[in-house]
N, C-alpha and C positions, 0 to 999 in steps of 0.2 A: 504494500500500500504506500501512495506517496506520500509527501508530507501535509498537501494538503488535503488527504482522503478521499481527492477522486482515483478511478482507475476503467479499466478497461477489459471488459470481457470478452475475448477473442473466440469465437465458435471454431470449432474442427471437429468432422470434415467441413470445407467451405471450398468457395471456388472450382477451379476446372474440375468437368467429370471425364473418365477416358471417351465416352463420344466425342465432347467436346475436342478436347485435346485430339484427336483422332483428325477431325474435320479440319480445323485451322491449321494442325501442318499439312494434310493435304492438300490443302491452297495454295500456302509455303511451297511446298514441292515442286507441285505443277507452274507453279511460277519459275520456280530454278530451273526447271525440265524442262521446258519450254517455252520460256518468256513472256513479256509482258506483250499483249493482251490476256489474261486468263479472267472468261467470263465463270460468273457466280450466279444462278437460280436464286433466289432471293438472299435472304441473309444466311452466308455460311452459320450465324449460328446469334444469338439475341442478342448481342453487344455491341452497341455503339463505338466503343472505344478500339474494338477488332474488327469489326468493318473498314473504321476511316482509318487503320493502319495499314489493311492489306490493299485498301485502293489507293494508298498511297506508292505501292512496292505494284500496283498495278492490276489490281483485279477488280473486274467491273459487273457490277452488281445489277441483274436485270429481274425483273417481275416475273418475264415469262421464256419461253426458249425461243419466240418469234421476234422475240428481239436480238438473238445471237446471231451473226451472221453466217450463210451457211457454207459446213466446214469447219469451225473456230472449234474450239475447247471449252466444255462447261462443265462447271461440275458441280452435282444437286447437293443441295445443304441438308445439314445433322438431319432438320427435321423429317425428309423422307419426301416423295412424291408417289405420283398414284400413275399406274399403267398409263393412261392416257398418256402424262408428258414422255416416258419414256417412247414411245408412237410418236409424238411430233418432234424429239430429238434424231429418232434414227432417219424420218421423213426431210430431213432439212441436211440431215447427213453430216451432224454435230457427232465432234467426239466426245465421249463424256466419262469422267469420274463418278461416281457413285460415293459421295461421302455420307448417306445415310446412319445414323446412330445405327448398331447390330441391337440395339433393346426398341429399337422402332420398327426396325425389320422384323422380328419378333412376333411384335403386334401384327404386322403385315400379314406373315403368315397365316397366325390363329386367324385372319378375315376370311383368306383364302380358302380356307380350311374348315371351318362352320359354314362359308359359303356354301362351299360342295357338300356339306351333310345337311344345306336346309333348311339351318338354324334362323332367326331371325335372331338378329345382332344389335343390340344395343348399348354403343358408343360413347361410354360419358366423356365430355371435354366439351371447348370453347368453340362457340358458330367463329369461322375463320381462322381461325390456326391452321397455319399451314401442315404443321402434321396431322391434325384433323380431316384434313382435307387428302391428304395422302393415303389415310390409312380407309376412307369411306370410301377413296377409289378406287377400291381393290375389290369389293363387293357390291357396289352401289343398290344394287337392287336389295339387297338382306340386312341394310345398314339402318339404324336410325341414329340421329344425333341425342343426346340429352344433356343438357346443358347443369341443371341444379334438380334435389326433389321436386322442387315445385311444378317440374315441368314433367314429371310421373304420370299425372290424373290425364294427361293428353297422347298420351302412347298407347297405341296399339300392335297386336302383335297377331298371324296367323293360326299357331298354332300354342297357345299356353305351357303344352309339355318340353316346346324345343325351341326355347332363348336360352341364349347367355349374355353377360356385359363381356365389357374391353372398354379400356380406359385410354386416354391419352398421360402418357409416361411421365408428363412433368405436373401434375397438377397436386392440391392439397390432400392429402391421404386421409382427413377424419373427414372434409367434405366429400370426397371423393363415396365412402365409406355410408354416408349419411344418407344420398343418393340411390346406392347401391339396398341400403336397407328397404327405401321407400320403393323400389323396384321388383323386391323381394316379398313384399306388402303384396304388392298389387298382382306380382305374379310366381308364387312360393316354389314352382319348380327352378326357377332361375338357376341358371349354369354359371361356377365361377370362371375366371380363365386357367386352361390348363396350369399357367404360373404366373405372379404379380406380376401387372402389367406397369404401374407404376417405378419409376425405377430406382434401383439403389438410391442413387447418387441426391436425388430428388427427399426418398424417403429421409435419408443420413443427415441431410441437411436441418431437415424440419428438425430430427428430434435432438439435434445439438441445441438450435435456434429455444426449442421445448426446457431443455436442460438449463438457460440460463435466463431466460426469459424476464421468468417472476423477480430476478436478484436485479434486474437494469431499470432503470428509470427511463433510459432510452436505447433504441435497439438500431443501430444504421445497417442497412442492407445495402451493399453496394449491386448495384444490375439495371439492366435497361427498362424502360416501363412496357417494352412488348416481351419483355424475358416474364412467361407464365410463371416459371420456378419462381425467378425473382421477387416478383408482387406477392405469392404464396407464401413467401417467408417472413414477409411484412404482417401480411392477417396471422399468421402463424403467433408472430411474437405475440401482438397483440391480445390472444387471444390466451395467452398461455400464462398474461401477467404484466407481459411489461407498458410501462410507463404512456410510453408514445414510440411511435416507429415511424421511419421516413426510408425509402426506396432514391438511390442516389448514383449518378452516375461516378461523378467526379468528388474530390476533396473539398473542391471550390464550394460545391454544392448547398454543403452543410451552412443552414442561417445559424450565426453564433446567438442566437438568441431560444436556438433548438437546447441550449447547452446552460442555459440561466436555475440557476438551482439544481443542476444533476451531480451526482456523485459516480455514478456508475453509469456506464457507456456498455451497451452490445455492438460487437462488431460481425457482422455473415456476410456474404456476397452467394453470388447464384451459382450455376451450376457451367455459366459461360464467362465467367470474369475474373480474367489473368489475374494473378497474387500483386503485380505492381496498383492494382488502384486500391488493394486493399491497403499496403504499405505506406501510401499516399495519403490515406485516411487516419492511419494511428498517426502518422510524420505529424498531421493536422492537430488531432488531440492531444498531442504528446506536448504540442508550442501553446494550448490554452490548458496546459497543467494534468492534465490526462496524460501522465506519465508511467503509470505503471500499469501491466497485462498481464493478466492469466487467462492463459488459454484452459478453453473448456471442450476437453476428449470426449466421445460417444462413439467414436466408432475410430479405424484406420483403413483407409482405402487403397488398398493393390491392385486393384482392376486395369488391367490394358486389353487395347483393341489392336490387331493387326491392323495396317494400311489398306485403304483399298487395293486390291488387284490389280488394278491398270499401275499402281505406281510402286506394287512391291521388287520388281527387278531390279529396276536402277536406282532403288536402294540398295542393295542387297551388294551393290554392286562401288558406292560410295568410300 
């Protein structure tokens, strides 16, 4: 503790997840491998700060594949895409990287796969999220979206004996949960997913954020306001105890008037934002007397992903 009794509670796990990490050197890569231009399907992956770095080093970030030129290099982001765009990339005659999360791909599957047995599927996560949207176009016809419980009582289903959910990967695990119950309500054979579809990294996070919550008077989440994880972590604290909570990209961010009578500080970041903005942020607390940290353990994360395919040779070969 410092001397004047503020300090700093540092959550772990926080920051990169191996999707994460996976996807943004891919980018890396394909930039080294073959130069700048290297287009991007929307945001390699929810951070501001890793965006405007890799278009800095030269990669160009498009909404959709009709805007790559055809021939170029693209390569689809963490969150996943749906059969379709893979269809208008090989029709335009785009080479592409595949940097899809393997715990989105996952999800993919199981679509695939209840498709073919029949099931009527029932999708909780966000209208528009791009891995939402990836993952419902794998089945379109057997999909339905659901958004929160509240949106239960408006679902329909063919056959009552043969649904199951599937979740999108980053979302709040007790909401998630909540949902899934009132589903359960209304249709008691409800199938779970072969295996949790929410993921690690997502889970690990909340229940660090859980772990220290109650003890912060304020909780700063570093992540972008389109990073779902991110935002989840915010109602998360919130919700578990602490004081007040604010979603941030930069250091700059923080109003020094967030910080007027606090003693204690949580620090988390999302599941897509490099360890330099968190460092940036204690740098910050540490020059208005938020000087001292303990880090708060709940889990230790090992998880790696191999590289895409397309770019594991000439590594291999570095």
């Amino acid at each position: 503790m410092s001397a004047t009794g503020k300090r700093v509670l540092l959550a772990k796990p926080r920051g990169y997840c191996a999707g994460v990490d996976r996807a943004v050197e891919a980018v890396e890569l394909a930039l080294e491998q073959h130069g700048a231009p290297v287009y991007v399907r929307k945001q390699i992956v929810h951070n501001r700060h890793v965006v405007e770095t890799l278009e800095a080093r030269g990669a160009i970030f498009v909404d959709d594949t009709d805007e790559v030129p055809p021939g170029a290099l693209v390569v689809f982001s963490a969150h996943g895409v749906s059969p379709a765009v893979h269809e208008q990339a090989k029709a335009r005659e785009l080479r592409t990287i595949d940097a899809t999360c393997p715990l989105v791909t996952k999800v993919h599957h199981e679509a695939k796969r209840f498709a073919r047995e029949d099931y009527d599927i029932l999708l909780v996560g966000h209208h528009g999220h791009e891995e939402v949207e990836g993952t419902a176009g794998e089945a379109p016809a057997h999909i339905q979206l659901v958004e929160t419980a509240e949106d239960v009582a408006a679902v329909t289903v063919r056959d009552p004996e043969k649904v199951i959910w599937l979740s999108q990967t980053t979302l709040s695990v007790d909401e998630t949960m909540q949902t899934v119950h009132a589903l359960r309500e209304r249709f008691p054979a409800l199938q779970n997913p072969p295996s949790d579809d929410i993921c690690y990294a997502t889970q690990n996070r909340q229940v660090a954020v859980k772990a220290m919550a109650a003890r912060c008077d304020l909780v700063l989440v570093v992540g972008s306001t389109n990073s779902s994880n991110s935002v989840r972590l915010v109602e998360v604290a919130l919700q578990a105890g602490a004081g007040a909570g604010h979603l941030i990209d930069y250091s700059r961010e923080i109003d020094d008037a967030w910080l007027d009578g606090v003693q204690t500080v949580g620090v988390t970041s999302g599941a897509s934002v490099p360890e330099i903005l968190v460092r940036s942020v204690l740098d910050h607390l540490a020059e208005r007397g938020f000087d001292s940290i303990e880090e708060i353990t709940t889990a230790e994360e090992t998880l790696t992903f191999s590289l895409p395919r397309e770019l594991r040779p000439s590594r291999a070969a570095r």
